[in-house]
N, C-alpha and C positions, 0 to 999 in steps of 0.2 A: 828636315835635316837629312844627309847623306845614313845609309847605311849600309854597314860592314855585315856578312853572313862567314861565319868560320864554325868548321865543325857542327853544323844545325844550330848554333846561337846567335843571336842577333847583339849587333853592338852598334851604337850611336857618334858620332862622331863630335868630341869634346875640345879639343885643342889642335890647331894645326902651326908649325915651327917648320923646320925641317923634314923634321918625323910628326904621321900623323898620329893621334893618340884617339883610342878608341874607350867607351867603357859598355858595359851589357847594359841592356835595356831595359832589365828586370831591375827594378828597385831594388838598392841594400845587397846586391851583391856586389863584390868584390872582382871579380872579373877584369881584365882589361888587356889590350890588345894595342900595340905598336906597328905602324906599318911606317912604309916608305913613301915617298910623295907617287907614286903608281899603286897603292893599296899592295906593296909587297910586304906578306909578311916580316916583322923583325924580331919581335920579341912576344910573347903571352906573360902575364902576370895574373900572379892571383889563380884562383878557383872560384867554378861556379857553384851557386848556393841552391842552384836548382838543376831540373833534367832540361836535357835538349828540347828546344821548341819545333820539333819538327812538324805537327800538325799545325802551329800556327804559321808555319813559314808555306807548308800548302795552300792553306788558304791565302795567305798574302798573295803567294803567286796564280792564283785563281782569280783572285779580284783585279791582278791586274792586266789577267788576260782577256776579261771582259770589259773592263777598262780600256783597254786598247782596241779590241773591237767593234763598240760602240762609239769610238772616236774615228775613226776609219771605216766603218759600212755605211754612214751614212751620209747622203750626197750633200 
């Protein structure tokens, strides 16, 4: 499934209309995020129940620069 980063949170992408509609990743929170059919922000709702996942979003993008690398180095 597509994912939304705002503010060092991660959100999943739940309904698409018009507007996309986003909610956090983390279980049982509240969170949720409206964008426009180009992931323009529109609205934030809600608060998060937790801190910013900033280490995990490091890692996410570590895995997937090696990810990408060993897709492309080798012949």
């Amino acid at each position: 499934k597509p994912l939304l980063v705002a503010d060092d949170y991660t959100f999943k992408l739940n309904k698409t209309t018009s507007t996309k509609y986003w909610i956090c990743t983390i279980n049982y929170c509240a969170a949720k995020v409206h964008t426009d059919s180009n992931n323009g922000l529109m609205k934030s709702v809600g608060n998060h129940s937790h801190l910013p996942e900033k280490e995990k979003l490091a890692v996410r993008e570590v895995r997937e620069k090696i990810t990408f690398f060993k897709k492309f180095s080798h012949p």
